[in-house]
LUMLO-309570 format. One line per 4 residues: their letters; for each residue z, y negated, x of C-alpha. Coordinates in pm, 1 decimal. Each point is the difference from the previous one (the first is absolute). Last residue first. Example, Ala and Ser with C-alpha at 12.3 -4.5 7.8 and 13.67 -1.06 7.14 Angstrom:
// LUMLO-309570
sa) 714.0/106.0/1367.0; 66.0/344.0/-137.0 $
***
This chain:
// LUMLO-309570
xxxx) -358.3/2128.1/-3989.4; 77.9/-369.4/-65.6; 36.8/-127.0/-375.5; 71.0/-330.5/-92.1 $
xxxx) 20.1/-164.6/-362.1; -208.4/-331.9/-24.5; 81.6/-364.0/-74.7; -123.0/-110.8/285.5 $
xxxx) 295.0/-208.3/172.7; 264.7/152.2/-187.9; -100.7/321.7/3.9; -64.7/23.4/363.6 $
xxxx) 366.8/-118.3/38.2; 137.1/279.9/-232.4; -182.4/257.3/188.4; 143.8/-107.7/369.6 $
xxxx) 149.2/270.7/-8.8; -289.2/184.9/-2.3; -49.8/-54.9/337.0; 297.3/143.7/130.2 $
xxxx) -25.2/351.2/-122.4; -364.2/-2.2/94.9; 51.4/-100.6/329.8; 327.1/299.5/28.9 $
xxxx) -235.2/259.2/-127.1; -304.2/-47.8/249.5; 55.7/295.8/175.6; -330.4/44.9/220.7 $
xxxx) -358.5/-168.1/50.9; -10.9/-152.1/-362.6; -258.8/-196.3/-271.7; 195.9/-157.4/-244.1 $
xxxx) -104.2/-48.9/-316.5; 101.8/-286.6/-196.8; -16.7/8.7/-377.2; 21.0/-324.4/-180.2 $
xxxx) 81.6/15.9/-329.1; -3.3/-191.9/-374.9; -353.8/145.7/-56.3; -113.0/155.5/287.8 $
xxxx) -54.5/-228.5/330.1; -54.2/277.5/285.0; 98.2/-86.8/398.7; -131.2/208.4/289.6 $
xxxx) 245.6/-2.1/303.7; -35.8/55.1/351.7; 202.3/175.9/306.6; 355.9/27.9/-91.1 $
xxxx) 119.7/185.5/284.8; 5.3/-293.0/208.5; 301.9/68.9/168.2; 177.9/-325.1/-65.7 $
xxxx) 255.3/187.1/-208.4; -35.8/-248.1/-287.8; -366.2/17.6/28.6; -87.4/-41.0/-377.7 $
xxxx) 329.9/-197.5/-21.1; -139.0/-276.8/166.6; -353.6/33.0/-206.8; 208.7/37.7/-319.5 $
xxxx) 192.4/-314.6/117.5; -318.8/-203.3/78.7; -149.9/67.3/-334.1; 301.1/-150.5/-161.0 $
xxxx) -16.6/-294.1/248.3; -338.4/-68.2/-91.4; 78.0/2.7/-387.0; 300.8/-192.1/51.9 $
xxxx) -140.1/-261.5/202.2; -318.0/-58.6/-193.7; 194.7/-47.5/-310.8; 235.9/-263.8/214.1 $
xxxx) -308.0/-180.2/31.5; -27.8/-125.5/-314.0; 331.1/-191.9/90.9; -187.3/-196.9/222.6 $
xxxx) -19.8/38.3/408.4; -50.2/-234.1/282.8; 201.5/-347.7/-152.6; 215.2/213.8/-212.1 $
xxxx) 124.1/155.4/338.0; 334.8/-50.6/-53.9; -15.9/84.2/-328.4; -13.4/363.2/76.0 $
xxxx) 340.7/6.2/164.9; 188.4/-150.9/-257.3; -204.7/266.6/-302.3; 180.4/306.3/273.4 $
xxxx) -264.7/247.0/-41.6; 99.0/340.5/-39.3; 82.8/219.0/239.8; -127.0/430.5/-72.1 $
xxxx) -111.9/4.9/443.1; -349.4/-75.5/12.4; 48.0/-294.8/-153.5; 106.2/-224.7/294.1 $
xxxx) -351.8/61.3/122.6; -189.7/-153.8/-263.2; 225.8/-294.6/15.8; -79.2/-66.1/385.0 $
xxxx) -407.2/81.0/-116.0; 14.6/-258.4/-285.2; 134.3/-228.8/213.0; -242.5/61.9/292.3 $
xxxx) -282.0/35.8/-221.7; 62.0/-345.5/-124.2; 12.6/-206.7/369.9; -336.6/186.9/71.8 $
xxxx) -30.6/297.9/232.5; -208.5/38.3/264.1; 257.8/-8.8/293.4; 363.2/71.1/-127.4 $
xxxx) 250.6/-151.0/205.7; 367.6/115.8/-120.6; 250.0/-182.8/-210.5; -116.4/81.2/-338.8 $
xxxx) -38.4/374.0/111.0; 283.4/9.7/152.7; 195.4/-142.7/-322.4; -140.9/277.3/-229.6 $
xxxx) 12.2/279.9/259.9; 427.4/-105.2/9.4; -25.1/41.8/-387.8; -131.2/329.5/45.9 $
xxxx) 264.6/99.5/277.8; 266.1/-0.8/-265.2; 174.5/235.5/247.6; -251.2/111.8/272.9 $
xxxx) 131.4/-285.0/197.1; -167.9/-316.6/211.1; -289.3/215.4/116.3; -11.4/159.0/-314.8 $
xxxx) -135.7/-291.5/-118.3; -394.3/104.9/135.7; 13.0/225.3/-245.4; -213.2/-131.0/-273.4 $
xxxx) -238.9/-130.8/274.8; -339.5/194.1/-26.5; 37.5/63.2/-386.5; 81.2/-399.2/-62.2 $
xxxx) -300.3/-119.9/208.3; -225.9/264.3/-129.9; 120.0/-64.2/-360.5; -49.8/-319.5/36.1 $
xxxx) -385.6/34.9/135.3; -41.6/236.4/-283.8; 99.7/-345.4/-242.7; -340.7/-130.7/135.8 $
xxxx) -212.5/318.4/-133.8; 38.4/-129.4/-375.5; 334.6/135.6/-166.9; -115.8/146.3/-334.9 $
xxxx) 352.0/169.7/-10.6; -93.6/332.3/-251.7; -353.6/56.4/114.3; 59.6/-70.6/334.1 $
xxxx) 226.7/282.8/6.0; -203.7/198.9/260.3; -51.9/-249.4/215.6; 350.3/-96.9/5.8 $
xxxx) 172.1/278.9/62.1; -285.8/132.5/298.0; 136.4/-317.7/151.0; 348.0/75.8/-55.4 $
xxxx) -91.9/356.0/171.9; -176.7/-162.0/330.8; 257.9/-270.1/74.7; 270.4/280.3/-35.5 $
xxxx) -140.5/214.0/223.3; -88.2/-254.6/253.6; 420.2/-120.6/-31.1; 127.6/319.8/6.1 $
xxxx) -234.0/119.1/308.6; 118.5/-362.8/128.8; 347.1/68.6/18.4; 89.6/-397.9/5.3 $
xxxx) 146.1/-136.2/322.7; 27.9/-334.0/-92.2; -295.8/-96.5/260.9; -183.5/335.5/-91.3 $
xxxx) -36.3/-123.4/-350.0; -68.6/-364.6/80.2; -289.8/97.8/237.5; -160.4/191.1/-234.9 $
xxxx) 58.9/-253.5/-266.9; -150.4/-271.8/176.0; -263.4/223.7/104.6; -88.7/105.8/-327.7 $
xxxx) -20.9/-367.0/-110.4; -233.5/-118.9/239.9; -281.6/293.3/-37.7; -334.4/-43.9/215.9 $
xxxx) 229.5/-142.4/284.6; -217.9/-289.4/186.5; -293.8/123.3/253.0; -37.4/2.1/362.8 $
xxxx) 325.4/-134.9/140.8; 105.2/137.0/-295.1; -21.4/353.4/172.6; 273.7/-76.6/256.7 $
xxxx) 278.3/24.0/-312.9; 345.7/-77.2/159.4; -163.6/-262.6/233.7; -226.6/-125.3/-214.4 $
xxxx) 206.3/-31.3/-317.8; 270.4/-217.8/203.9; -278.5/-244.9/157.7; -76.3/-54.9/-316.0 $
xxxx) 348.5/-14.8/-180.3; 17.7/-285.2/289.2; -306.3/-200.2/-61.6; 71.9/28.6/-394.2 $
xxxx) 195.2/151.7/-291.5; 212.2/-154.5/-234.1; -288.9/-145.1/-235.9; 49.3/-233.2/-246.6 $
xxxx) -264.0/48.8/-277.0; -185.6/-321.1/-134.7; -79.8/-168.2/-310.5; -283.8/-235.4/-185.3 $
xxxx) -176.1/-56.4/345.7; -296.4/-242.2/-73.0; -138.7/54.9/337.3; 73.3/-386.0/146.4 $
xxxx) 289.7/-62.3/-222.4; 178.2/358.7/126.6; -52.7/-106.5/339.0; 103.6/-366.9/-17.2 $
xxxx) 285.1/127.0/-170.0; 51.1/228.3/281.9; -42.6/-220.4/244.6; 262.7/-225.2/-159.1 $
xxxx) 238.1/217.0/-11.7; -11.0/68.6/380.4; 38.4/-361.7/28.8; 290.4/-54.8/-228.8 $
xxxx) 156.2/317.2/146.6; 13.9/-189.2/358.8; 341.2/-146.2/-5.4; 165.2/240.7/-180.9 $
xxxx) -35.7/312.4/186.4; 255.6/12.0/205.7; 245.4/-69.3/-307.7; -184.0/320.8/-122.9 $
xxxx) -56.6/-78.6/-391.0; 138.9/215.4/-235.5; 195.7/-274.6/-168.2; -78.5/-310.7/69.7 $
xxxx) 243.0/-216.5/214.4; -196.0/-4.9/295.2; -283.4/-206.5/-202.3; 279.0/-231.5/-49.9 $
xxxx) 55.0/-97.7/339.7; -429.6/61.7/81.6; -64.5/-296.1/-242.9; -95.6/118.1/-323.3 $
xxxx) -377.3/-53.8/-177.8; -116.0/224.6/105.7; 198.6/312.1/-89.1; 3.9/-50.4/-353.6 $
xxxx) -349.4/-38.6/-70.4; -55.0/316.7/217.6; 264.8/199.4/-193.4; -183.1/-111.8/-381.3 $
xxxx) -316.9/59.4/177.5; 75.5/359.9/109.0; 142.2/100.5/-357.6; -337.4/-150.7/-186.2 $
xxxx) -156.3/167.0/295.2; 122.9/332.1/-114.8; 123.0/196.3/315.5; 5.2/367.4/-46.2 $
xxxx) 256.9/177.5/224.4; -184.8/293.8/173.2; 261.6/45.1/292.1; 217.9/-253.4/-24.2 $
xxxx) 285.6/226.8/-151.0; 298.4/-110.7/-137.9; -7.3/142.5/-324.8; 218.5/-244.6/-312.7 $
xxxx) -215.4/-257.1/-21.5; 279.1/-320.0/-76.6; -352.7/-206.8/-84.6; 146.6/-266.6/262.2 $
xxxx) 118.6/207.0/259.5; -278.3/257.9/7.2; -208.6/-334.2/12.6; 229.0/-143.9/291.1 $
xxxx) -86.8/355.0/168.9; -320.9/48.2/-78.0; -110.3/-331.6/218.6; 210.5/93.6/250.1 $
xxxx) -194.1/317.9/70.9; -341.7/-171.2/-79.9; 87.4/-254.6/314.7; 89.8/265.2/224.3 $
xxxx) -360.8/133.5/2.3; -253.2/180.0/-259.5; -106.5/-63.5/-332.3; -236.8/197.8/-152.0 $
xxxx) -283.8/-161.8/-210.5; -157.9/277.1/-251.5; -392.3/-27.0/-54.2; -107.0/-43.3/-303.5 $
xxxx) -190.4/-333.2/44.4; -228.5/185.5/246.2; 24.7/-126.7/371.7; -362.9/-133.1/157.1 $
xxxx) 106.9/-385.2/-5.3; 275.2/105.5/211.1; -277.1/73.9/217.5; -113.1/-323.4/134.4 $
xxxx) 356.3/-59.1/150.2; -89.6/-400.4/66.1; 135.7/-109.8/-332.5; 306.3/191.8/42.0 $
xxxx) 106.1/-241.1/324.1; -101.0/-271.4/-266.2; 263.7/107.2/-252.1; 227.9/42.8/302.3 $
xxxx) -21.4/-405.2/72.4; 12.4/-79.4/-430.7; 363.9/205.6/-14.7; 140.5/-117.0/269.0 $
xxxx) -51.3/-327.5/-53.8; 176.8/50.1/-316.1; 275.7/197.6/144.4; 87.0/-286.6/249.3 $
xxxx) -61.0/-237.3/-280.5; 282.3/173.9/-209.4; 247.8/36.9/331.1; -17.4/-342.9/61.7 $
xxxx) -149.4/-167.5/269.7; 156.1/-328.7/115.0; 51.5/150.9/353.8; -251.4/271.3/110.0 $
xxxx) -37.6/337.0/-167.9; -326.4/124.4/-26.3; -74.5/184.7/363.7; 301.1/137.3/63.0 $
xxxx) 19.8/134.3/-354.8; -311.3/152.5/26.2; 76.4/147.0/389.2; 303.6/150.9/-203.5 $
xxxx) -111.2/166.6/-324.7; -322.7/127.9/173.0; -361.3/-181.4/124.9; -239.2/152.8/223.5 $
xxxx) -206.5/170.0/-306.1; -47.1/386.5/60.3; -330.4/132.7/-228.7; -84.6/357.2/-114.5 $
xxxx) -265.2/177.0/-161.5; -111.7/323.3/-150.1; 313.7/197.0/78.9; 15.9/325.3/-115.6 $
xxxx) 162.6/192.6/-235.1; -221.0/15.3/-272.1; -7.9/-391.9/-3.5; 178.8/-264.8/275.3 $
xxxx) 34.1/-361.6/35.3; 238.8/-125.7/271.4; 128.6/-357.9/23.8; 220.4/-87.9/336.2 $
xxxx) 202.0/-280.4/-25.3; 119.4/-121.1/355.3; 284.4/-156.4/197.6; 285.3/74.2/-217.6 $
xxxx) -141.2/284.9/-134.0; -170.6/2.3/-363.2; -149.1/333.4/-119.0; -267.3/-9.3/-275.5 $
xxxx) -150.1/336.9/-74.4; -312.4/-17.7/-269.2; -11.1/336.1/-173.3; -179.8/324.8/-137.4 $
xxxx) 166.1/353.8/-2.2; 368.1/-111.3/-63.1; 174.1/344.4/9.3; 252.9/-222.0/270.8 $
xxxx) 151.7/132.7/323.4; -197.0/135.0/245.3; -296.9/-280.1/-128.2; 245.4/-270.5/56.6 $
xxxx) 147.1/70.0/345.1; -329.8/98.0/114.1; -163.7/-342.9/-92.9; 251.5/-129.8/125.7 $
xxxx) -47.4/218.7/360.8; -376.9/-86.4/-37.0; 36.8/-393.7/-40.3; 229.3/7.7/314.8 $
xxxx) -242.4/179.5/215.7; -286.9/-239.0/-93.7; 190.7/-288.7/88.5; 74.0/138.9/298.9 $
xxxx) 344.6/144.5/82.3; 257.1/-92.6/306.4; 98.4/273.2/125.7; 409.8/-4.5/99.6 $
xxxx) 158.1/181.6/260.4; 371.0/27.7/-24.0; 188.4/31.8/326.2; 211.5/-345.8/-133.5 $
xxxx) -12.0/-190.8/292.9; -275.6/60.7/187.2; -239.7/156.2/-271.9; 99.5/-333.2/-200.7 $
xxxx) -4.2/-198.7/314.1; -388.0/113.5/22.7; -93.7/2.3/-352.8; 97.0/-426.5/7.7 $
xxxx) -190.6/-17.5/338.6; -313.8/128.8/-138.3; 25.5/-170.0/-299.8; -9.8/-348.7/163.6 $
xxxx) -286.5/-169.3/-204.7; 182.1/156.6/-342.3; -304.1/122.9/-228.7; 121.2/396.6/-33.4 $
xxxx) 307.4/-83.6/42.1; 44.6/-265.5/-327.8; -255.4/224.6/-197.6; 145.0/399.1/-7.9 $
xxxx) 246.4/153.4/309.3; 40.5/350.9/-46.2; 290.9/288.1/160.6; -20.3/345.7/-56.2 $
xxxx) 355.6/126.5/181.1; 72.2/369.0/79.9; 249.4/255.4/-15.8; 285.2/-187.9/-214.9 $
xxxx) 317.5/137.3/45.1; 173.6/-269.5/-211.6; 251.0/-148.1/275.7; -320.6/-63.2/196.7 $
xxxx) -224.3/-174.7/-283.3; 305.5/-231.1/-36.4; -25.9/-23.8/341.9; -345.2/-101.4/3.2 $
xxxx) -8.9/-220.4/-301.9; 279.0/-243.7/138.9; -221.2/24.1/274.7; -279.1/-146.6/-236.3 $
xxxx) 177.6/-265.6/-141.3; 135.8/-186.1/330.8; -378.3/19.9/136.6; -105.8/-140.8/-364.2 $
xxxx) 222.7/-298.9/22.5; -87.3/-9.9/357.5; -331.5/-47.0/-55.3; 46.8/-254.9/-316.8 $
xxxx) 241.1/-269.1/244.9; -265.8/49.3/210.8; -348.6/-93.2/-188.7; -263.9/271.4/-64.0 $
xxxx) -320.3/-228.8/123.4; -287.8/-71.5/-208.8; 42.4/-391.3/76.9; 134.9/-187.6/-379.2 $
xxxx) -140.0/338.1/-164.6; 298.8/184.3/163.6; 317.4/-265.7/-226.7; 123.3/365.4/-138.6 $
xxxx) -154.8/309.1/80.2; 302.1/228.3/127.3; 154.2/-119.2/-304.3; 264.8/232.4/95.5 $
xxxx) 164.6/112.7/-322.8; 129.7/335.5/51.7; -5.0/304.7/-170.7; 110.0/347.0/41.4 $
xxxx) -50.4/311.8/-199.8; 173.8/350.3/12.2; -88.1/379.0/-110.3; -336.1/-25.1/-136.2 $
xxxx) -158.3/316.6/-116.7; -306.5/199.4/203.5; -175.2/304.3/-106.3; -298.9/193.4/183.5 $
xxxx) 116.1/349.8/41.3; 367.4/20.7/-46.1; 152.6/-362.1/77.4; -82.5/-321.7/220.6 $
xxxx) 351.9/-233.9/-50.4; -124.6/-386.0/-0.3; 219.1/-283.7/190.1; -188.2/-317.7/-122.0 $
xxxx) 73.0/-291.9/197.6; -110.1/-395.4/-150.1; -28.1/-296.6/238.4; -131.6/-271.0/-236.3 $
xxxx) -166.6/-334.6/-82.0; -376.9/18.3/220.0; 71.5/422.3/54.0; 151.9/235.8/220.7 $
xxxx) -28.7/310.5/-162.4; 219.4/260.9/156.3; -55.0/380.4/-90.5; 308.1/266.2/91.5 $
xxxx) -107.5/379.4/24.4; 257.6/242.9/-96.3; -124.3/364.1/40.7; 142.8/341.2/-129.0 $
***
């Protein structure tokens, strides 16, 4: 077992990942650093990295290395993005850190750093066609991408810092800053011929620092109840209300919102304002918040070599897979089980009328509904429920995680608390709690189905008669103690479809 530590040494921020490298191919993230830096701050006045920032960085990074040191960590990735790459004494800045620090840092092309976002994003989001837009603190990078490949790609010199350098001045207010923001990026766009080229239905992801805070004061202000970034969709009604708020504070009170990094606050206005000149200039109506980027690609290609070559072909599976052996799941169980509730709810169609999405739920819920019995075994479908809202899911909406967590904590006779549900009245309606029980009915059967966990259960074939449905089981041994526990769950299967069950 590996532990490989990645260092992005960007315009605004020093940020370490420490990353465990599991079975055959998985990774999870075991500690996270950041630093503000503003390794890029006041360069455009002579492209050179000034001194005080240097050793700012230099005292960051060692504090990096031993922390790397007292964590067993094999090896060290480390990047350097826009402010390095242009600084007129970079040689002699990667020279004391390699002195110093024994950390050797690349410094990535523009091209480079596109493809690693890019990476990030595709590795982590079923989001087949869509416009990227990272902001750095010295650069905005805009990546456009269809099929799983990237059609075209443009890095602007200008981030959240080296924009605020360059409009602030005395006199200036924070609402004309953002203004002539706004109308200087919406000519940078003018020059990208091919943004012209993107279809109207294409998704906009957001990428960077910048979108992080951003969902945080919202998550604060609607009161959302999952904190996740990952796949948070941004309305712009929701994003203007924030950015019209934001600019027009000085930076005092701007530290003062909540949600908002006090490290942050004195160049969100511009990095709002780039993406309001964004959305404006491609008649963005909402966004998704991505939580993956330049690191989570660099991640993804060192545990998975292959998408150096080609993105994963199924997101979701491998964020389950990799959850599953992470919580030390029996994954024979867990495959069977997968493979019986989805036979369930093929076969039963007729009776749910569930359209193919609600199978991705199941899947979710089916792969993880004993991932609590890493906390205890006791109650240990209520501890799947929580996990399950607290874990990263790749390809997954938002909804299907709720429904999924729920899902799960029915797989075990529990009913639902009506508190509990309504915390997630924002995600889910009370419809949904239909969906829930009929899913998590099917999922007990399955459980039970291979409640020894040795598979001897191998298929089932489902009949609808009259006020019936008659499951049977095809077996490879003693299959007496499934059955028996199964059909317990009788009454449940009634409720939910109104139908007697059989099992032979």
């Amino acid at each position: 077992m590996e532990k490989i530590g990645i260092i992005d040494l960007g315009s605004n921020s020093a940020r370490l990942v420490i990353v465990r490298l599991f079975g055959d191919g998985y990774y999870m993230v075991e500690d996270e650093i950041k630093e503000s830096v503003r390794l890029g701050q006041d360069m455009d006045r002579d492209g050179f990295l000034k001194p005080q920032r240097i050793a700012e960085t230099i005292k960051t990074l060692k504090m990096f290395r031993r922390l790397c040191d007292a964590r067993g960590v094999d090896s060290i990735t480390a990047v350097a993005t826009a402010a390095v790459r242009r600084a007129k004494n970079q040689r002699s800045f990667l020279d004391e850190i390699q002195a110093t620090c024994g950390i050797r840092v690349s410094v990535l092309s523009e091209s480079d750093e596109a493809t690693l976002v890019y990476r990030g994003v595709i590795n982590s989001m079923d989001t087949p066609k869509g416009i990227i837009l990272e902001i750095g603190g010295g650069s905005t990078k805009i990546i456009y991408y269809n099929r799983r490949n990237i059609l075209h790609y443009a890095t602007l010199a200008f981030g959240a810092v080296t924009l605020t350098d360059l409009f602030s001045g005395d006199g200036v207010t924070p609402e004309e800053q953002t203004a002539r923001i706004e109308e200087f990026f919406t000519e940078q766009f003018k020059k990208i011929d091919w943004l012209e080229t993107v279809d109207p239905d294409t998704q906009m992801i957001g990428v960077g620092g910048s979108f992080r805070n951003l969902y945080k004061i919202n998550r604060l202000v609607r009161k959302y109840p999952l904190n996740i970034v990952h796949n948070y969709t941004f309305g712009i009604d929701d994003f203007n209300t924030i950015y019209d708020m934001v600019r027009v504070l000085d930076v005092e009170k701007r530290k003062r919102i909540r949600g908002l990094s006090p490290n942050r606050a004195d160049i969100m206005p511009a990095a709002l304002a780039i993406v309001k000149s964004f959305t404006n200039y491609l008649n963005i109506q909402s966004f998704t918040i991505g939580g993956c980027g330049l690191r989570e690609g660099i991640m993804v290609n060192t545990a998975v070599p292959f998408t150096l070559e080609r993105p994963l072909s199924d997101v979701l599976g491998y964020s389950l897979t990799t959850l599953v052996k992470y919580y030390g799941c029996n994954e024979k169980h867990v495959e069977h089980v997968v493979h019986l509730s989805i036979q369930l709810f093929k076969q039963l169609r007729v009776l749910h009328k569930f359209p193919r999405v609600y199978l991705k739920v199941l899947k979710i819920a089916a792969s993880l509904h004993d991932c609590g019995e890493v906390v205890r075994y006791y109650e240990h479908q209520a501890h799947s429920r929580y996990i399950i809202l607290n874990s990263p899911i790749y390809g997954a909406t938002h909804r299907e995680i709720v429904l999924a967590a729920f899902v799960a904590g029915c797989h075990r006779k529990e009913e639902i608390a009506p508190a509990e549900w309504a915390k997630y009245k924002d995600i889910v309606s009370d419809d949904d709690l239909e969906i829930v029980r009929k899913l998590g009915v099917l999922l007990r059967i399955a459980e039970c189905l291979d409640r020894s966990g040795l598979g001897v259960v191998t298929g089932i074939n489902c009949d609808v008669l009259g006020d019936s449905v008659i499951m049977k089981t095809e077996i490879n041994g003693d299959a007496a103690l499934e059955v028996k526990q199964a059909m317990n769950a009788g009454g449940e299967f009634k409720r939910a479809f109104k139908k007697n069950l059989e099992i032979l």
